[in-house]
Phi, psi and omega in degrees: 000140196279154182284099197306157201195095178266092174281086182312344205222040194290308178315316203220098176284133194243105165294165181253201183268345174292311181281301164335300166329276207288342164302318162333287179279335144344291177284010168275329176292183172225109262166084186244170212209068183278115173308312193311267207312314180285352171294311199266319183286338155320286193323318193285336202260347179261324182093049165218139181239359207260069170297355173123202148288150194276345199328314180325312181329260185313021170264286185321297210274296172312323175284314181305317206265321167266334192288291200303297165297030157316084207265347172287331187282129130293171189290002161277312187317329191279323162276349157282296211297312177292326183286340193265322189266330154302322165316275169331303159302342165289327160299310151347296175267342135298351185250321179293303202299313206241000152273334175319297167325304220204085167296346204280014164293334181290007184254353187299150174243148174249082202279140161034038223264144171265127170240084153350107171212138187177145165317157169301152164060036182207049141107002177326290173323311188288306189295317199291316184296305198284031152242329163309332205282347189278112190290015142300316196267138161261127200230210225202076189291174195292332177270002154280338153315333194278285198262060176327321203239128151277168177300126155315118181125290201283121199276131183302167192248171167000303187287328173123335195311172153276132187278342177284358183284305205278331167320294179318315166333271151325313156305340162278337188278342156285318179307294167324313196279330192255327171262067184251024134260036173263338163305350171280344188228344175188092173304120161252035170279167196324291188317345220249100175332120194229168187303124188294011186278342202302284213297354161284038162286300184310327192286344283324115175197177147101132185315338167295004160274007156291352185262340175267336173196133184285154190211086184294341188285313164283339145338278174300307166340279175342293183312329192261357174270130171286112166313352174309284170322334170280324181264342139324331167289305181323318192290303180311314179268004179267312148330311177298318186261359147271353159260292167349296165272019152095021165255150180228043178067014186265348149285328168265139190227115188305148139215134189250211182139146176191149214269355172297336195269352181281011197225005201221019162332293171279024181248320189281338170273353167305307185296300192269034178326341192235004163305165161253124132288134159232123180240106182282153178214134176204179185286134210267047159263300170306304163313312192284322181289283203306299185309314160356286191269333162327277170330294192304297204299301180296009170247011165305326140300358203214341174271147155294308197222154164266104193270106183266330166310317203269312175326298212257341150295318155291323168286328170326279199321334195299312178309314173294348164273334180295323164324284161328289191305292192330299194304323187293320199262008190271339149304329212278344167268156193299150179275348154298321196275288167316133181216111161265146188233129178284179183269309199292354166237032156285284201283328167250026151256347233336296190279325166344309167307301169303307188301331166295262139049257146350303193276313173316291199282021170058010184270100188287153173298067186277205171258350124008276179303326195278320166308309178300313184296309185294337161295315174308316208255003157279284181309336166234085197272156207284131164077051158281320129012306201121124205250131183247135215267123270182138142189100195318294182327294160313312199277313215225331151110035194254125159284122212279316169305007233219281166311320207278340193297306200278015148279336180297317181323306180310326195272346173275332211241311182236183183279060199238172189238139160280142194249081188246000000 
């Protein structure tokens, strides 16, 4: 039986002596959050100037410009933040560089790839892994999201690893010391299958720097902007790294997901024409409590004070706009391409489910693939981790019937069960 897991101290956070340390030293840095200056240290770290199209740029400068006025972040926040936007721009410049090199990447086809959209927390994750285990897909573990393109140059190491492997590593192996109950709630290890928005980081784009840090002003940016252009970039470094594997896509077949894709449906069916959606539905109450208490609990580091109000206000509304967007755009894909999976018969089939799936995308369900899934789900039984124990009311001071109200259009419109 898996370990039950009560966060007790999400508002007001109880250090151990590690996190205490390193808050210490925190307060040592200085810590800016300059476009110009992350920019010239990409260049330098890479040997390259050639970025691309400038568009980014006031993209970058927006970001750059509310992350400083942050008046809330502390100064790990502000270097985690900055070190995540110095990635990027260095990735930047490994993809402009190596499309340089090699145009026929642009001819790589991204064929009939199955894509996940769904709320955060609401089985996206689970589903996207158990279908990676089927060794037909090719899916995007998380440090090749961090470092698609490797450094020229830079020699595998001793051991044999990829050092962008063991780079990832380490961030996780920090993480377990500072987070170490985020593993109950969102394993970040190498291995661990991750989202295709990683690669719109370089173009900077795509709703996840609100997970790193809110950010309403980019937000209404987001909103107001077309996304088209960004999930081509997108489209493009996922090309790249199927020619990276010595393919020119007639052989590989992707399966991504993000939960950013419920609100950019007909921009993702623009990108993607021949994708299967599997879109999960679940009670958006349940969604909100977990990402919620995520968020509160990972900003112990990186915050002064835990805005528990401003968490859970801000995350209502993104959910009621991914909802919104979902309920408007969800006819709008062909009912061949689409599939919904409620959660509550997600969790009690899995593979069942998959094999659902599976028959929409035209991929049979062999005994193989059922062997790789059943396997998948002997080494990672549900809570391995640690099961973390939820309470809106106490935690956040919000009533989940309450909450759940500003929902009926969803509950109305799909197949989802309230989870009370």
């Amino acid at each position: 039986m898996s370990e039950t897991i009560r966060i007790t101290d999400l508002a007001d956070p109880e250090l151990n002596e590690l996190q205490q340390s390193i808050h210490a030293f925190g307060r040592t840095l200085n810590v800016t959050l300059d476009p110009g200056d992350i920019l010239e240290e990409a260049s330098n770290a890479t040997g390259l100037e050639d970025f691309g199209a400038k568009d980014f740029r006031g993209r970058l400068d927006l970001l750059c410009n509310e992350w400083s006025n942050d008046q809330g972040l502390n100064n790990l926040g502000r270097m985690s933040l900055r070190n995540k936007l110095l990635l990027f721009a260095k990735n930047r410049l490994l993809i402009q560089d190596l499309l340089t090199r090699h145009p026929e990447i642009h001819d790589v086809t991204i064929k009939a790839p199955i894509i996940v959209a769904g709320l955060p927390r609401s089985g996206t994750t689970h589903l996207l892994n158990l279908m990676a285990a089927d060794s037909r897909l090719r899916s995007l573990p998380l440090w090749e999201s961090y470092e698609p393109v490797p450094m020229p140059g830079e020699p595998a190491l001793e051991s044999g690893v990829d050092p962008r492997y063991q780079r990832c590593a380490d961030t996780w192996e920090m993480m377990q010391q500072t987070v170490p109950k985020l593993a109950a709630m969102h394993p970040m290890n190498p291995d661990h299958i991750h989202e295709e928005l990683e690669l719109m980081g370089p173009d900077f784009a795509s709703y996840n720097f609100e997970w790193l840090c809110q950010c309403p002003d980019w937000r209404d940016h987001y909103y107001a902007t077309d996304q088209t252009p960004h999930y081509e970039y997108m489209k493009t470094v996922l090309k790249i790294l199927t020619w990276q594997d010595g393919d020119d896509g007639s052989h590989t077949r992707w399966v991504l997901k993000c939960p950013q894709h419920l609100e950019q449906l007909t921009v993702l069916q623009t990108v993607f024409p021949d994708a299967t959606v599997a879109i999960t539905h679940r009670d958006p109450v349940a969604v909100i409590q977990s990402a919620a208490t995520m968020l509160a609990y990972g900003q112990r580091m990186s915050r002064s004070a835990i805005d528990m109000h401003g968490i859970i206000d801000y995350w209502s509304e993104r959910v009621v706009h991914l909802l919104k967007a979902c309920s408007r755009d969800h006819q709008k894909l062909a009912d061949a391409n689409r599939i919904d999976v409620p959660f509550h018969d997600f969790m009690t089939d899995d593979i069942g489910m998959v094999r659902k799936i599976y028959a929409k995308a035209g991929l049979p369900m062999n005994e193989e693939a059922t062997n790789e899934l059943r396997q998948f789900l002997e080494e990672n039984p549900r809570g391995k981790h640690g099961r973390i124990v939820y309470n809106l009311q106490d935690d956040f001071g919000i009533n989940p019937e309450k909450l759940r109200e500003r929902f009926s259009f969803y509950f109305e419109q799909f197949p989802v069960q309230a989870e009370r």
